[in-house]
C-alpha positions as a Python dict, from the first residue, in 0.01 Angstrom:
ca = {
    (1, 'X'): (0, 0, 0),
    (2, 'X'): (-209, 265, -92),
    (3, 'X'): (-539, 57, -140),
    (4, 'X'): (-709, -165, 114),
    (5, 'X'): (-708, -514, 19),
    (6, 'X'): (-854, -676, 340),
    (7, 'X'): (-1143, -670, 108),
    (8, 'X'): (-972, -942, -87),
    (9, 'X'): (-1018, -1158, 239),
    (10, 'X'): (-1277, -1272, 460),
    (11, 'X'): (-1402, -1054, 795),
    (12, 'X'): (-1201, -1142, 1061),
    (13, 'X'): (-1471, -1100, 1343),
    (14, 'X'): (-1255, -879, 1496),
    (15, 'X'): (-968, -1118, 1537),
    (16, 'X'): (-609, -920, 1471),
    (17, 'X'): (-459, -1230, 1280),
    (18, 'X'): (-80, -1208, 1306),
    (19, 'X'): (10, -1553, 1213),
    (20, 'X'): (53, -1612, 849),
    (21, 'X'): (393, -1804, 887),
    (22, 'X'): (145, -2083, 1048),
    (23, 'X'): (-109, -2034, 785),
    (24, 'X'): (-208, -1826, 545),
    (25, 'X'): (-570, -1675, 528),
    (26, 'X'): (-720, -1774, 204),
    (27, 'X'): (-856, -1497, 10),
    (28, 'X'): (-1219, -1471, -115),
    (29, 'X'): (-1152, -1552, -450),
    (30, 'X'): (-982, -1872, -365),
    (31, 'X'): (-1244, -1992, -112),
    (32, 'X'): (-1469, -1931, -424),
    (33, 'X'): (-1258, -2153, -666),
    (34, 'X'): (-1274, -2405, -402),
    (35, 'X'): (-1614, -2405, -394),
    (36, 'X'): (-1634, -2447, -780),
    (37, 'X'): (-1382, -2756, -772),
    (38, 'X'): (-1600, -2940, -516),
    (39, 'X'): (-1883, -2870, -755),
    (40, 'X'): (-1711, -3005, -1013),
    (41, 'X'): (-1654, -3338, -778),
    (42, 'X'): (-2040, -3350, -722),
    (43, 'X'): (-2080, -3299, -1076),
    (44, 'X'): (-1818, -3391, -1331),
    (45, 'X'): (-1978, -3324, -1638),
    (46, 'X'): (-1930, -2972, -1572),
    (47, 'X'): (-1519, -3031, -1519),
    (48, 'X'): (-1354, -2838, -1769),
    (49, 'X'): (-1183, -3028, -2060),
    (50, 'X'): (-838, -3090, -1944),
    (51, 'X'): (-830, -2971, -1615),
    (52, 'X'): (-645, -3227, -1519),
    (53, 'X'): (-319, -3119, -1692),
    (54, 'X'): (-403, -2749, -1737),
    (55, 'X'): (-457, -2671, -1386),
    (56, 'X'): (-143, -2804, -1240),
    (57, 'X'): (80, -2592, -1531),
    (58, 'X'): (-75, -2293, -1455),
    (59, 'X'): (22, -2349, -1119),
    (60, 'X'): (397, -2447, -1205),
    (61, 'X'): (342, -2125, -1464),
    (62, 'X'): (286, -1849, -1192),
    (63, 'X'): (512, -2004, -906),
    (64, 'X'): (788, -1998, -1164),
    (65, 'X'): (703, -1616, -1215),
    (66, 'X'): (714, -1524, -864),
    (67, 'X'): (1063, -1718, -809),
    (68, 'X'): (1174, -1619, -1137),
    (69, 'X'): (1259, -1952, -1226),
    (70, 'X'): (1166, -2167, -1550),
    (71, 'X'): (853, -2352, -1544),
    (72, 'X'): (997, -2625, -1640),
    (73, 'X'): (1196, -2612, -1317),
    (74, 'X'): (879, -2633, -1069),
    (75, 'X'): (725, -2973, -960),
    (76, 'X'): (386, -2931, -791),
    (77, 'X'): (373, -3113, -417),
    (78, 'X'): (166, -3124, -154),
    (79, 'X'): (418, -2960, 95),
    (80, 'X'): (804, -2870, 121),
    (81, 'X'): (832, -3256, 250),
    (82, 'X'): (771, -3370, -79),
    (83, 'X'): (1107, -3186, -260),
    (84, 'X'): (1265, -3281, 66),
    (85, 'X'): (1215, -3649, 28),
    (86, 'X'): (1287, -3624, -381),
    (87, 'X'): (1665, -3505, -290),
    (88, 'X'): (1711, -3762, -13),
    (89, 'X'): (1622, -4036, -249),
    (90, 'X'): (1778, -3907, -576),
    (91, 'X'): (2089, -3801, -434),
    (92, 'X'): (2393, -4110, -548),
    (93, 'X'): (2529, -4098, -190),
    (94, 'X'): (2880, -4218, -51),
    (95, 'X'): (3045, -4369, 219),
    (96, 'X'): (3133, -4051, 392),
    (97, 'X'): (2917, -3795, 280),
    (98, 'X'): (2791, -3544, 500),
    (99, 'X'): (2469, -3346, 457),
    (100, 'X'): (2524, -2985, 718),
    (101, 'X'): (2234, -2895, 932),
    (102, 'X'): (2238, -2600, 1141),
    (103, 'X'): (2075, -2677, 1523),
    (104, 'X'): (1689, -2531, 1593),
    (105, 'X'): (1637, -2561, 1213),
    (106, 'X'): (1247, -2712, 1101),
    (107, 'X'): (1224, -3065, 1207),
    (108, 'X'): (1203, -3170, 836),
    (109, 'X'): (1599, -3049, 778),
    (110, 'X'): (1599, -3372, 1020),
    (111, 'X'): (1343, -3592, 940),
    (112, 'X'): (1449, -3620, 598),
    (113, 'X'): (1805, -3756, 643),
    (114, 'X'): (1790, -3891, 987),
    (115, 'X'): (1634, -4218, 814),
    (116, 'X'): (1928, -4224, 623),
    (117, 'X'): (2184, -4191, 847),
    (118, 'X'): (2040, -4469, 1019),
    (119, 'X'): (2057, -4669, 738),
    (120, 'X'): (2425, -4580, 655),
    (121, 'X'): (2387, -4406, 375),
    (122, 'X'): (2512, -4066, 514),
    (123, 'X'): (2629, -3844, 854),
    (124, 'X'): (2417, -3516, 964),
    (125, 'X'): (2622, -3282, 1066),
    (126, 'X'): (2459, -3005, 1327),
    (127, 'X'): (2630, -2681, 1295),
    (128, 'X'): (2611, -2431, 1628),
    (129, 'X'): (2555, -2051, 1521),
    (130, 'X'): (2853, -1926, 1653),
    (131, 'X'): (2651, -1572, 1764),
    (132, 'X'): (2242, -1572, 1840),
    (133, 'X'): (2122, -1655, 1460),
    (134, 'X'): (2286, -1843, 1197),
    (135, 'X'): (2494, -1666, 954),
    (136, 'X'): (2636, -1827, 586),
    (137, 'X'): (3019, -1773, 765),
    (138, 'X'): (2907, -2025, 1017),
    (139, 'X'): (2841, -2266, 738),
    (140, 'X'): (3129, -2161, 566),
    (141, 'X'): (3368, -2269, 810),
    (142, 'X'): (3182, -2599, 810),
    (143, 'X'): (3170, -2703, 447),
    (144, 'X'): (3424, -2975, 424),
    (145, 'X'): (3526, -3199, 123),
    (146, 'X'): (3314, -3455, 296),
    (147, 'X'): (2990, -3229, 217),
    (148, 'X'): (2775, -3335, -4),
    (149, 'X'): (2456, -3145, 85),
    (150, 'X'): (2384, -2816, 297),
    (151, 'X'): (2025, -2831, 415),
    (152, 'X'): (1882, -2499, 546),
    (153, 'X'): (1604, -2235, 546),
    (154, 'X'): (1643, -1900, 375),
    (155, 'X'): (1434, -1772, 655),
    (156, 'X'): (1431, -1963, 974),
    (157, 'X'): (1073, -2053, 1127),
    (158, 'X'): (1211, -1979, 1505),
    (159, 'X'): (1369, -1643, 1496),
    (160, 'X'): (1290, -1473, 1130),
    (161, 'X'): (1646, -1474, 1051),
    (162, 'X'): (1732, -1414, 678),
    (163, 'X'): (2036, -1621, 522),
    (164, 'X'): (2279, -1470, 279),
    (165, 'X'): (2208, -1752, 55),
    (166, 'X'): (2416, -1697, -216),
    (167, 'X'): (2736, -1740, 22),
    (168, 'X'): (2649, -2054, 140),
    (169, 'X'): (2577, -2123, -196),
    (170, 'X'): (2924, -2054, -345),
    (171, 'X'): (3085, -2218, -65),
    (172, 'X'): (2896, -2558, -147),
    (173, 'X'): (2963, -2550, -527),
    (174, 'X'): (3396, -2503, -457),
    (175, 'X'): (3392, -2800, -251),
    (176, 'X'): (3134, -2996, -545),
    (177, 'X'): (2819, -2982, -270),
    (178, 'X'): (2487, -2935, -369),
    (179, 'X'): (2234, -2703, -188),
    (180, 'X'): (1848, -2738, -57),
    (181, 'X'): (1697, -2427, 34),
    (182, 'X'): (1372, -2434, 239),
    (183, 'X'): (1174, -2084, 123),
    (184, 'X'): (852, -2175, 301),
    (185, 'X'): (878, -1879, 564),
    (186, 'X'): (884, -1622, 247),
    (187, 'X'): (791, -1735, -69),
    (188, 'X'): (536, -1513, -158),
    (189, 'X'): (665, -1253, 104),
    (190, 'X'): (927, -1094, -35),
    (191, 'X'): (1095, -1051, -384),
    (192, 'X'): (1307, -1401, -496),
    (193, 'X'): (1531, -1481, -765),
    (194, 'X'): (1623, -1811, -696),
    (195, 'X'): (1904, -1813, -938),
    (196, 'X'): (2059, -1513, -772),
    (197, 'X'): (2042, -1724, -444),
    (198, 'X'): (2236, -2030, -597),
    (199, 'X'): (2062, -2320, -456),
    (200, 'X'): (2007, -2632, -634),
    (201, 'X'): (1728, -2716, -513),
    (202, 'X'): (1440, -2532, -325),
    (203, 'X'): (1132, -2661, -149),
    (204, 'X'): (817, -2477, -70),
    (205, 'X'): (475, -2544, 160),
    (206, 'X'): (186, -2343, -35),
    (207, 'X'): (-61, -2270, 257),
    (208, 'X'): (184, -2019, 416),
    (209, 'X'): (263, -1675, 274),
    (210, 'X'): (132, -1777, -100),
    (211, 'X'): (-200, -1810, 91),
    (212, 'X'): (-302, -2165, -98),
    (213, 'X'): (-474, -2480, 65),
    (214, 'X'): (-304, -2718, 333),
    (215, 'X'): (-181, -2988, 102),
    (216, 'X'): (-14, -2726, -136),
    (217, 'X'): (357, -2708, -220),
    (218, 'X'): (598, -2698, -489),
    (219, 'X'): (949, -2839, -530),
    (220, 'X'): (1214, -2641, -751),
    (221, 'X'): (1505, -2805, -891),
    (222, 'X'): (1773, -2623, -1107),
    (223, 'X'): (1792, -2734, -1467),
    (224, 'X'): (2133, -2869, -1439),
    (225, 'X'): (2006, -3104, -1164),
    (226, 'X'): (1690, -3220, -1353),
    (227, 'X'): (1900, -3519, -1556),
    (228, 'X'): (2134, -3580, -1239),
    (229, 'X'): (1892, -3591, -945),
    (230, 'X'): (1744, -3938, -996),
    (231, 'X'): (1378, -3964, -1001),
    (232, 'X'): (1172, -4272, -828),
    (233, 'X'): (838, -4411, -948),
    (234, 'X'): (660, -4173, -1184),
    (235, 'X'): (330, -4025, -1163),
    (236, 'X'): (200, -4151, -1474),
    (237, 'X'): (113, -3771, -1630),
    (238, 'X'): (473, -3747, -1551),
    (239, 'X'): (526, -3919, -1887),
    (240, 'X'): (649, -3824, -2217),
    (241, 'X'): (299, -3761, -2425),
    (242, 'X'): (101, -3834, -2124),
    (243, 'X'): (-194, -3555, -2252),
    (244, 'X'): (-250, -3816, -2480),
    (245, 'X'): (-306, -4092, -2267),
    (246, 'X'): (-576, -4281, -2486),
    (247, 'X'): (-282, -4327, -2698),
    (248, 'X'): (31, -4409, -2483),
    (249, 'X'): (233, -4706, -2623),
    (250, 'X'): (287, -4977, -2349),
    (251, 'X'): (613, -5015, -2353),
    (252, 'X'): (892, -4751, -2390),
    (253, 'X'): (772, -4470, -2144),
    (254, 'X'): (1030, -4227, -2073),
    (255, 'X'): (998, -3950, -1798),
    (256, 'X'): (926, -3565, -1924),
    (257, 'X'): (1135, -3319, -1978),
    (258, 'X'): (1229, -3095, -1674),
    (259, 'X'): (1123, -3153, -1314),
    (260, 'X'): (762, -3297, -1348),
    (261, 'X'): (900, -3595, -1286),
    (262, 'X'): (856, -3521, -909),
    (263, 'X'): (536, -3386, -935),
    (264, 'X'): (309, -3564, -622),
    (265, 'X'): (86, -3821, -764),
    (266, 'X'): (-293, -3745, -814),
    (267, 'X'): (-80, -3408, -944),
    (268, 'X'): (-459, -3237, -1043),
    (269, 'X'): (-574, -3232, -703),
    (270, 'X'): (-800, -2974, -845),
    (271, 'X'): (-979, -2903, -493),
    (272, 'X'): (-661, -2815, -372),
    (273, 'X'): (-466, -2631, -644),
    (274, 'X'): (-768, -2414, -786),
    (275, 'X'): (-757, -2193, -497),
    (276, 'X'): (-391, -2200, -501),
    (277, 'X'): (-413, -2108, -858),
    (278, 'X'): (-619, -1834, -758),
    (279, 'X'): (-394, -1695, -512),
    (280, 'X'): (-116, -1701, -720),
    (281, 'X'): (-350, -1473, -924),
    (282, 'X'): (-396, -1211, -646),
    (283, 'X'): (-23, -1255, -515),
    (284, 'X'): (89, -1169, -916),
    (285, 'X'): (-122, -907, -933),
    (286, 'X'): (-52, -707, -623),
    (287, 'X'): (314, -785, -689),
    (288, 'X'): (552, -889, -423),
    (289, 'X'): (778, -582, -412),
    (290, 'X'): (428, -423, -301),
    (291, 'X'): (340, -703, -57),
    (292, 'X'): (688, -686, 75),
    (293, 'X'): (652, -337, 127),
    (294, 'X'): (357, -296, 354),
    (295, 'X'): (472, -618, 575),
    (296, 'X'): (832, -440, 631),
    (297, 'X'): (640, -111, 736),
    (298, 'X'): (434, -291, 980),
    (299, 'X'): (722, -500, 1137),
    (300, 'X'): (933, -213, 1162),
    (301, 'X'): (631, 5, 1320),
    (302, 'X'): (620, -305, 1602),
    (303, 'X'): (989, -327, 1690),
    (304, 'X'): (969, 89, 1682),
    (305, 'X'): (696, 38, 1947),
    (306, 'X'): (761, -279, 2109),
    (307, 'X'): (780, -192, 2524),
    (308, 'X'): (1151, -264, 2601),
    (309, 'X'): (1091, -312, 2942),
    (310, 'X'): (868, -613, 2920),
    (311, 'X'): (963, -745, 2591),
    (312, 'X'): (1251, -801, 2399),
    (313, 'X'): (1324, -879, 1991),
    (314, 'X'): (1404, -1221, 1922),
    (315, 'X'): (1495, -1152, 1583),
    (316, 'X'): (1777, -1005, 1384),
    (317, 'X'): (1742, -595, 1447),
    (318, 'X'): (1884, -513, 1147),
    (319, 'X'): (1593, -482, 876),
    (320, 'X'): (1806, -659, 552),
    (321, 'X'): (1894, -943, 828),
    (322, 'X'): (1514, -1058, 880),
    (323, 'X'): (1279, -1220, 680),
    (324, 'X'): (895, -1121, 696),
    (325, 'X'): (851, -1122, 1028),
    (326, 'X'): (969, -1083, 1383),
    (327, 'X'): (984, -1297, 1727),
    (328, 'X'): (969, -1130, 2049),
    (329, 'X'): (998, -1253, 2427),
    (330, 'X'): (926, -1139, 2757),
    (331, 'X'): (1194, -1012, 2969),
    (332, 'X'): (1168, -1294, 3167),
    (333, 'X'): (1185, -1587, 3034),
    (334, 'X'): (930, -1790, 3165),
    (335, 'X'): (608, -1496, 3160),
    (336, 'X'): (687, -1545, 2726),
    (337, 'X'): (371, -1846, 2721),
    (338, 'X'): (136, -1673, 2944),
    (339, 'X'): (183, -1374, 2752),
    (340, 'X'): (78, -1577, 2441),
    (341, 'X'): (-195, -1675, 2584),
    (342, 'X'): (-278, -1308, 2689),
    (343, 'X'): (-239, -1194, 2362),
    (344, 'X'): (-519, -1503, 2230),
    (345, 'X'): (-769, -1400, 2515),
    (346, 'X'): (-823, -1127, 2371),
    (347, 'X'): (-829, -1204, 1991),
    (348, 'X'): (-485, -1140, 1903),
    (349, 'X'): (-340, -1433, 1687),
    (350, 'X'): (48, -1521, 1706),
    (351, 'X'): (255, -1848, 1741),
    (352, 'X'): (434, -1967, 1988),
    (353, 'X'): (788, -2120, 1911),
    (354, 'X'): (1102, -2183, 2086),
    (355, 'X'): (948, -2004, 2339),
    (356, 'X'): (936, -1682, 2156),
    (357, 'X'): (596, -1528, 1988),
    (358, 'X'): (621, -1484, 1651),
    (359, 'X'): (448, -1224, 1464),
    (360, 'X'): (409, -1258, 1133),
    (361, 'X'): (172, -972, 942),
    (362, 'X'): (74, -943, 584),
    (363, 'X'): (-101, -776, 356),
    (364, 'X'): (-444, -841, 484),
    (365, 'X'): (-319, -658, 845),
    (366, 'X'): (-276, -310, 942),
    (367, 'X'): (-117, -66, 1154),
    (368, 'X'): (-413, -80, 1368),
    (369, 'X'): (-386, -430, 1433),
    (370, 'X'): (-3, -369, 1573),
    (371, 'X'): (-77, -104, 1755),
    (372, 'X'): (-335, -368, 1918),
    (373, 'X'): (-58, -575, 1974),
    (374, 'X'): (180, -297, 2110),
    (375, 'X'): (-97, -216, 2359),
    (376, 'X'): (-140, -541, 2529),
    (377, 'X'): (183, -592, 2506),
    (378, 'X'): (261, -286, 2730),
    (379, 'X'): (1, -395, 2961),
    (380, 'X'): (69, -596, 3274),
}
């Protein structure tokens, strides 16, 4: 990226924040459009007219530009919890029917149909990678007649791996399975077509790489799933004609067209979705292709530099294998935690998971912030 947009962002205060797959940093232009909706709280004669429906669909506008989907395909959620729970409880399940989870996936590939097995309704199925990171073979060899639903992350949260989608994908639809992508760990990160990847459904948190509010989310659901997937109690501005609400009949309400219908109640949460909206704004502008670009230069300048003799990559080497980030561990196994909390002693931000840090740049970060890293990495 040939400009410097750190000045899109607040100061850091000398902090080298490599942690966006926690949470994103909120730009400057957001914090200010956050600002302005809590004004608008303290004061609501100075809401704008119709906020309340034209915020949330230019939300579902832009997110459907950088999927490349429809708009009419995006519900607006607080989290990827909230698509999650719309499948589980519009799916018309069987005796029998199996939904495939691969093992060390996000706890909400779990949470979600765990209840569910409990109650009968289903069987989770944990699939073991068959090398170090799950690959769309070892869910190929899995995908049964019993499946019914393949749960699973197009970038995993614990290792960066990257899924060839679109296999796993095909395999589900010859057997009649449907399938729920997670795209929380890149969504915003790096160029997607969802079509191309062939899910059914996909879920989304917004606070991560598209740099929006905790609370944020969307839910994408393909448009030959909008009629079949059913949908539970409606948010009332989920209705047909609801921008006319002074006016709605009080009997005969029928649910919108398209996948509204599992938009999260209180869908205006204007507080929360202006500075989404205006991150959307920045991320559309910049483009992702460029965004994409500078994060793959600085992850590839840390694994060029990482010190093999005290650390080791945790992630797939091979560059069209990963997703926007990397994981790395100490050689031995049990120095990886005290050499996260090296790195945070002195002002170096990275998570900790499955005992493995996980470094996750962006846009706002530069090759002087891994070559930060690198150096207290190589230090004993």
């Amino acid at each position: 990226m040939s400009a410097d947009y750190r000045k899109e962002f607040a100061d850091f205060e000398g902090v080298a924040y490599l942690d966006t797959a926690a949470q994103g940093s909120l730009p400057l232009a957001s914090a200010r459009a956050a600002q302005k909706a809590v004004e608008w709280n303290k004061l609501p004669h100075q809401m704008p007219q119709n906020l309340f429906f034209d915020l949330p669909d230019r939300v579902r506008e832009k997110l459907a530009r950088l999927i490349k989907a429809e708009t009419e395909e995006i519900a607006i959620t607080t989290g990827a919890s909230g698509g999650f729970s719309a499948v589980a409880a519009g799916m018309d399940w069987k005796p029998g029917d199996e939904v495939l989870v691969a093992r060390g996936e996000f706890p909400s590939h779990f949470s979600t149909w765990i209840p569910y097995e409990n109650a009968g309704k289903l069987r989770v199925r944990m699939i073991d990678p068959q090398g170090r990171f799950i690959t769309a073979q070892d869910y190929e060899e899995q995908i049964n007649a019993r499946t019914r639903l393949v749960s699973a992350s197009l970038v995993r949260f614990d290792n960066g791996a990257l899924l060839d989608a679109a296999r796993v994908a095909k395999a589900c639809h010859a057997v009649g399975a449907a399938f729920l992508l997670d795209i929380s760990q890149c969504a915003g990160a790096m160029p997607i077509a969802i079509r191309q990847l062939g899910a059914d459904f996909a879920v989304s948190s917004g606070y991560k790489w598209l740099l929006g509010p905790y609370g944020t989310g969307f839910f994408w659901v393909a448009r030959e799933w909008a009629e079949r997937l059913k949908a539970g109690p409606l948010y009332w501005m989920a209705l047909e004609g609801a921008r006319n609400f002074n006016s709605l009949p009080a009997t005969g309400h029928r649910a919108a067209a398209g996948s509204r219908r599992w938009d999260s109640p209180e869908t205006a949460n204007f507080i929360n979705l202006a500075p989404l909206d205006a991150s959307l704004d920045l991320l559309l502008r910049l483009g992702v292709e460029t965004i994409a670009s500078h994060t793959r230069a600085l992850t590839r300048d840390l694994i060029e530099r990482l010190p093999r003799d005290r650390c080791a990559l945790a992630s797939p080497q091979e560059e069209e294998r990963r997703g926007p980030y990397v994981c790395v561990v100490a050689r031995k196994q049990d120095d990886t935690a005290a050499l996260h909390q090296k790195l945070r002693d002195v002002q170096i931000i990275v998570s900790l998971r499955e005992n493995a840090l996980r470094i996750a740049p962006y846009f706002y970060n530069t090759s002087e912030d891994i070559g930060r890293l690198v150096r207290t990495l190589s230090v004993s």
